[in-house]
C-alpha positions in Angstrom: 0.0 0.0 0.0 2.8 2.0 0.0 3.5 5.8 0.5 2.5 8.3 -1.9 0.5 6.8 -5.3 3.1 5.0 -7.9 4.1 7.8 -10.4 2.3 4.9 -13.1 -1.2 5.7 -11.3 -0.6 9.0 -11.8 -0.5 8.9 -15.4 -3.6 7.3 -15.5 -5.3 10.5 -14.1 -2.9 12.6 -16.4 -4.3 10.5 -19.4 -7.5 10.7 -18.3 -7.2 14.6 -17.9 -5.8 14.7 -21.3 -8.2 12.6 -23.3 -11.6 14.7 -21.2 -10.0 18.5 -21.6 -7.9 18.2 -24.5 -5.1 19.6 -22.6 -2.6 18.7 -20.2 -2.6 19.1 -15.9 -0.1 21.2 -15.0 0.0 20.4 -11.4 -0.2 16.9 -9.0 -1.9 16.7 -5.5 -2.6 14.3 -2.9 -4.9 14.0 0.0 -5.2 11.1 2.5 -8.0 9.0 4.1 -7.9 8.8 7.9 -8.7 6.6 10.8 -10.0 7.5 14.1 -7.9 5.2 16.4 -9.5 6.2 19.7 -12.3 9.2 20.3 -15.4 8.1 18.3 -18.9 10.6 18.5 -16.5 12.5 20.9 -15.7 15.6 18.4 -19.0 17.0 18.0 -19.5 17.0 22.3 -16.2 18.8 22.4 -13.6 16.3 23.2 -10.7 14.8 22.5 -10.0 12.7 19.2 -6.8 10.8 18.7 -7.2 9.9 14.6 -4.1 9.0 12.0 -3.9 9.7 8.1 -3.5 6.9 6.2 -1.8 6.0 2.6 -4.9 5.8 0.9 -6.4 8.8 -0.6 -7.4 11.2 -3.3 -4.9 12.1 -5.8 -6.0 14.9 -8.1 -4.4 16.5 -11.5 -5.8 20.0 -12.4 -4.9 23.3 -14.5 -5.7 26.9 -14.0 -8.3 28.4 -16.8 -8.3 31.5 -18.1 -12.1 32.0 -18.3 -15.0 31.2 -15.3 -15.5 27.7 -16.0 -15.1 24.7 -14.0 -14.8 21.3 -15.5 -13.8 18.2 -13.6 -14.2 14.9 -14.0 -13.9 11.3 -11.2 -12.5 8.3 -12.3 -14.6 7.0 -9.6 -17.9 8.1 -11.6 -17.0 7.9 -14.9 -20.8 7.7 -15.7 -20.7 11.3 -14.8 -18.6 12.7 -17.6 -17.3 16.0 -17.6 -19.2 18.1 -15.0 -19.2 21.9 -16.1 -20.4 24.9 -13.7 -19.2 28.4 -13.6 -17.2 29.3 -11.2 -19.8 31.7 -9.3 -22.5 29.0 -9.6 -23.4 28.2 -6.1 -26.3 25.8 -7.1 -26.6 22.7 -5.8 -26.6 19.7 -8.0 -29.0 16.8 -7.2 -27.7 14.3 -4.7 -24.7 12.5 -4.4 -22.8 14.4 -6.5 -19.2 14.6 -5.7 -19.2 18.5 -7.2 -21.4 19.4 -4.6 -18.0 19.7 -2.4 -16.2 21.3 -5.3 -18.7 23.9 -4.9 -19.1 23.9 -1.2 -15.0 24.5 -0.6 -15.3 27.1 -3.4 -17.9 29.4 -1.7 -16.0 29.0 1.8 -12.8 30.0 0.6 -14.8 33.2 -1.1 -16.5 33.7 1.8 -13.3 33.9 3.5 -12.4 36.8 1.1 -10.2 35.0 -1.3 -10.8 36.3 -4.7 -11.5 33.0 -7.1 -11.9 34.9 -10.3 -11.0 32.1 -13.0 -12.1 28.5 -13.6 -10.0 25.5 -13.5 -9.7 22.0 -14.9 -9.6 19.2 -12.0 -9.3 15.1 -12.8 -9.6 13.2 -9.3 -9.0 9.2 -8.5 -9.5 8.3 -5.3 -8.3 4.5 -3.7 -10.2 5.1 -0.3 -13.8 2.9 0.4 -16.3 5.2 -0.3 -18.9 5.1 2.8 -16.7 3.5 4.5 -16.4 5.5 7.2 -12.8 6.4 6.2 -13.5 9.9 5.5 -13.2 10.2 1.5 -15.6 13.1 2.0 -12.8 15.1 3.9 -10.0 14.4 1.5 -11.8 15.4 -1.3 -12.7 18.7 0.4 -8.8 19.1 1.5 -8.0 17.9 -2.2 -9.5 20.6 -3.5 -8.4 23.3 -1.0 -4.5 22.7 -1.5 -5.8 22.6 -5.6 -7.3 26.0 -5.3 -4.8 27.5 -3.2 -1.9 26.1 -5.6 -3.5 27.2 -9.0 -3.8 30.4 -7.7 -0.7 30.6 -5.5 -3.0 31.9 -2.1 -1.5 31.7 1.0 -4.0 30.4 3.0 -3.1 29.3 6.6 -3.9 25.7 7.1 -6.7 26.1 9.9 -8.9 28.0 7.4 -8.9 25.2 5.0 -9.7 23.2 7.5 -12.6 25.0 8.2 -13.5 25.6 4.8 -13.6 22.1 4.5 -15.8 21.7 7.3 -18.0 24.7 6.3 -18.7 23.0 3.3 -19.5 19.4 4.8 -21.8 21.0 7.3 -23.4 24.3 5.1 -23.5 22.8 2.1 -23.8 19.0 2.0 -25.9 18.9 4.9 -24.4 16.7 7.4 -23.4 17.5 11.2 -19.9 16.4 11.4 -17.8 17.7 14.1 -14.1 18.9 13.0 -12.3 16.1 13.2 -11.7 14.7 9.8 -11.0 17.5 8.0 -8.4 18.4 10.9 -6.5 15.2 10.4 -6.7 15.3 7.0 -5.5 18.5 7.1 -2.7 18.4 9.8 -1.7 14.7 9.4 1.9 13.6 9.7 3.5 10.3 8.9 4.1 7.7 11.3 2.3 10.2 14.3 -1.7 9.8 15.4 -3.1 13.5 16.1 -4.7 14.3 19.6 -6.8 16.8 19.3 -8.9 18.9 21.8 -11.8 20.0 19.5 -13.1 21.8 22.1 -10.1 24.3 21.8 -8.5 23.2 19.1 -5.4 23.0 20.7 -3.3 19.5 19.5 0.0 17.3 19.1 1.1 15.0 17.2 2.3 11.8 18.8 4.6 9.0 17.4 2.7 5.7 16.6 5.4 3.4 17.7 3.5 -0.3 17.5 6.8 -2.5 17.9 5.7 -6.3 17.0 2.1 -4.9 16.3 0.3 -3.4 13.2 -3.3 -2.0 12.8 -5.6 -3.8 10.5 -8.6 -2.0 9.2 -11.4 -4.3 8.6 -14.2 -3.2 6.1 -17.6 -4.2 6.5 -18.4 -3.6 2.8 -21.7 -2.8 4.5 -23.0 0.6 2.9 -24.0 3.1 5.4 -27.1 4.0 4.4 -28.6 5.2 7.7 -25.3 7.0 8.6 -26.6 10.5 8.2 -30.2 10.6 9.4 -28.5 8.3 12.7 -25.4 10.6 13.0 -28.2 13.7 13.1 -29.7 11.7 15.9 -27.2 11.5 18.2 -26.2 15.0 17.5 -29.8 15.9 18.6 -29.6 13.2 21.7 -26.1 14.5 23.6 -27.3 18.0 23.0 -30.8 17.4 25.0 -28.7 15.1 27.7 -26.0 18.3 28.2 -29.1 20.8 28.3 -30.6 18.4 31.7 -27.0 19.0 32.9 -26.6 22.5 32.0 -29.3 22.9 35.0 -26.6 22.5 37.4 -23.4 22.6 35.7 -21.0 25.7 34.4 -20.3 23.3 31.4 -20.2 24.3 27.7 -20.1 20.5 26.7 -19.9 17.0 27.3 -16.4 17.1 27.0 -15.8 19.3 30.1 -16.9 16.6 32.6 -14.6 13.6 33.9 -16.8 10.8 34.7 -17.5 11.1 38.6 -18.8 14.7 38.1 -21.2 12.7 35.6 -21.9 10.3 37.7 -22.8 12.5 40.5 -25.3 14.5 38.2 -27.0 11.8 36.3 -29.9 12.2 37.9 -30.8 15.3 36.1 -31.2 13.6 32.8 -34.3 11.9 33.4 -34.7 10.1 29.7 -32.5 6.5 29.9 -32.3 6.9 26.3 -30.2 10.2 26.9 -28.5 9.0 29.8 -26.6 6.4 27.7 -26.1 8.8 25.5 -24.2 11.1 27.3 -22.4 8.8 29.4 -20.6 7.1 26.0 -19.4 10.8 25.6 -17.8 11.6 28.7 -16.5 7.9 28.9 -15.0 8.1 25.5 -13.2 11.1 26.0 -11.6 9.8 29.2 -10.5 6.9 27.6 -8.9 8.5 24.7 -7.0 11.0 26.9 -6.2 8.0 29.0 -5.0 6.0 25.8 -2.8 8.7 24.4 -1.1 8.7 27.3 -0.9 4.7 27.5 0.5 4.6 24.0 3.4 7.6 24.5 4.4 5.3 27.2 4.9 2.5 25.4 1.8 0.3 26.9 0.2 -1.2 23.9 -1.5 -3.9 26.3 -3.3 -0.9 28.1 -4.1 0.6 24.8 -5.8 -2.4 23.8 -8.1 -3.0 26.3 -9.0 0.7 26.4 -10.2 0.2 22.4 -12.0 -3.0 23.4 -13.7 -0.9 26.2 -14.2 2.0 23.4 -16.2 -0.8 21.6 -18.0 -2.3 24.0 -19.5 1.2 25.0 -20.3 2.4 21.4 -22.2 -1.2 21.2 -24.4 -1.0 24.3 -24.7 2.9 25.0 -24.2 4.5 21.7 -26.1 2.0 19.7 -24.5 2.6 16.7 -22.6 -0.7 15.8 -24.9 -3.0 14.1 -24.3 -6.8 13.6 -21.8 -6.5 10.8 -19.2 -4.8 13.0 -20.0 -6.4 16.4 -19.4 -9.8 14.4 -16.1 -8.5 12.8 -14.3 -6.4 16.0 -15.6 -10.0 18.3 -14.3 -12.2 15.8 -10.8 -10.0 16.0 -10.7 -9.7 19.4 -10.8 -13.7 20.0 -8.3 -13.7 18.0 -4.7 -15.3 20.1 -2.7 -12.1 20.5 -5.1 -9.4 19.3 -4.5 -6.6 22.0 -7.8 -4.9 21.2 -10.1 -3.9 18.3 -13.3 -1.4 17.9 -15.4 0.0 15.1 -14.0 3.6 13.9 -15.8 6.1 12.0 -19.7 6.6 12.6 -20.7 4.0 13.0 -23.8 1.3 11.3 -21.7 -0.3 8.9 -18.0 1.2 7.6 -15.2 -0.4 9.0 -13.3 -1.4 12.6 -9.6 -1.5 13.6 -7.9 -4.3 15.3 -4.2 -4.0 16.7 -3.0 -7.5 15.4 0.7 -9.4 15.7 2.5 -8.7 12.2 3.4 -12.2 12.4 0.0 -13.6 12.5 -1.6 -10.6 9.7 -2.3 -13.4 7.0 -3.6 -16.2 9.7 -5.8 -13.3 11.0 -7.4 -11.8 7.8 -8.0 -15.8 6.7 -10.0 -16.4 10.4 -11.4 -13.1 11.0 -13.3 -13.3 7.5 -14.0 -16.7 7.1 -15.8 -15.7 10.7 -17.6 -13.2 9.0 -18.4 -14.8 5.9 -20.0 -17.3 8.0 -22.8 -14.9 10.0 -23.2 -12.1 7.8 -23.1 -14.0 3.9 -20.6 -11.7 2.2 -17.2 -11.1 2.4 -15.4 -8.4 4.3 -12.1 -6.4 3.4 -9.0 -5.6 5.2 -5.7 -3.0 5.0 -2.8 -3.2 6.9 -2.4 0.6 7.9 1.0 2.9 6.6 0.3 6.2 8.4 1.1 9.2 5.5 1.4 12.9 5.2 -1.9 15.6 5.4 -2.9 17.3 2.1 -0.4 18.8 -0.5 0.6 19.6 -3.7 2.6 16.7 -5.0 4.7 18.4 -7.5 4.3 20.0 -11.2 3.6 17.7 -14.1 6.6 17.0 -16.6 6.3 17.7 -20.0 
């Protein structure tokens, strides 16, 4: 799986930007997928996240225009064809189509005051999952950030297209994400896993140093269709469950408590529902504080069982696994010399992580799927993890 795309891939994209516009790219960019090791539903009840940015990703080819238009084209959707907008065009196309975010980053960035005033040709290929809870939305968003601000040499400082990104995913897709993915996307770093306050924004990287151990992400292959009208959901439930404790408490957030100031005010949320709710958010984001500091010191056993817990509390208080991942993270985690494993991402299909012995990766992929195969009917997928750099301009492309 290897670091950056093979320069060979790349002049697929080039051909394929040269055969749709008649001319050639003159510029190469790359931005990664990314996995959430620890801190899942924590980022939008201001907490901590802990995510990493993976090898897999969007690469793009593009070229400035000289007049408004915007043309791109997916080898993902080929059925799409050349899709053509001008470049003030804030419309949104019907559904599901991936130059909705093209459009969305675009009126952030003006927004922002940066002066867009020509079109540009943009070719994308992309190797993550799609919907699989690997965060291809945020790449592509990031993609076309450090595209925009190298065709037309901006200096933008990274937090903003962070939070273009974000603006876009939330304003004008629709969904309710918190900041995480765009953040890691954006400020990724090989070989390092970035913990992240998202409360304050405030973050450090911190070296991934797994010894005899690798993480495995397992894939579902289960399409999340539920994911946003769920996801809404639980925005909805914490909020009402920190309003019952915002009776009593000076808090801003869910993030703010530890778990005995919880526990001595649970009382105030009267609904179960919410109670279970909120308690998988304050217990989350103790336990990825906790693991950060398990896995600087070297304690992968520790770090383990605190993603097993991490599970086990998104399973039976969140409610957002489903019996495709509980089958996959229990099948892992019987696994001899597994150390821990959990579902990552939102959640009802996607994909889980496992922290697996190298020497045992094929053994473990073989059992772990046959397992599968077995309840669910259909086969799951699995990539052994290389952690890569954030967004970035690649280099120019050679005549």
């Amino acid at each position: 799986m290897g670091g950056i795309m093979k320069k060979q891939d790349l002049s697929q994209i080039i051909t394929a930007f040269q055969t749709q516009f008649n001319t050639r790219p003159s510029d190469m960019f790359f931005s990664p997928g990314r996995v959430n090791l620890i801190g899942e539903h924590t980022d939008y009840n201001g907490g901590h996240v802990f995510p990493i940015t993976l090898t897999l990703g969007t690469y793009g080819v593009a070229r400035r225009r000289k007049d408004q238009l915007v043309r791109l084209y997916s080898l993902n959707f080929p059925e799409l064809g050349v899709i053509s907008f001008e470049i003030s065009d804030t419309t949104k196309l019907p559904e599901h189509n991936w130059a909705n975010f093209v459009k969305g980053v675009i009126k952030s960035l003006t927004e922002l005051g940066y002066v867009i005033d020509y079109g540009f040709d943009l070719a994308i290929d992309g190797d993550i999952p799609i919907a699989a809870g690997l965060s291809s939305s945020a790449s592509l968003e990031l993609l076309i950030g450090v595209v925009i601000q190298r065709l037309f040499d901006f200096k933008i400082p990274r937090l903003q297209l962070v939070m273009a990104g974000h603006q876009a995913e939330n304003d004008f897709i629709g969904v309710n994400t918190g900041l995480m993915d765009q953040f890691s996307v954006g400020f990724g770093a090989p070989n390092t896993a970035i913990f992240l306050d998202t409360n304050t924004l405030g973050y450090r990287l911190v070296p991934v140093i797994l010894h005899d151990y690798e993480i495995i992400i397992m894939n579902t292959n289960k399409p999340r269709s539920l994911v946003t009208s769920k996801y809404n959901e639980r925005v909805r439930e914490t909020q009402q469950a920190l309003q019952a404790l915002q009776t009593e408490l000076p808090i801003e957030s869910l993030g703010d408590i530890d778990m005995t100031t919880f526990t001595s005010h649970q009382k105030l949320i009267k609904d179960p529902l919410l109670l279970k709710r909120a308690r998988h958010a304050v217990s989350e984001n103790q336990r990825t504080i906790k693991a950060v500091k398990q896995l600087a010191q070297g304690d992968l056993i520790e770090f383990g069982m605190l993603l097993n817990q991490s599970h086990a509390s998104l399973r039976d208080d969140y409610d957002v696994t489903g019996i495709e991942l509980d089958t996959l993270v229990t099948a892992a985690q019987e696994f001899p010399g597994v150390l821990g494993a959990r579902m990552t991402g939102a959640g009802f299909g996607g994909c889980a992580i496992a922290l697996v012995p190298k020497k045992s990766r094929a053994r473990f992929e073989q059992q772990v799927g046959a397992r599968f195969h077995q309840v669910v009917g259909y086969d799951a997928s699995f990539y052994d993890v290389e952690i890569g750099p954030g967004a970035q301009w690649i280099g120019p492309v050679k005549d």
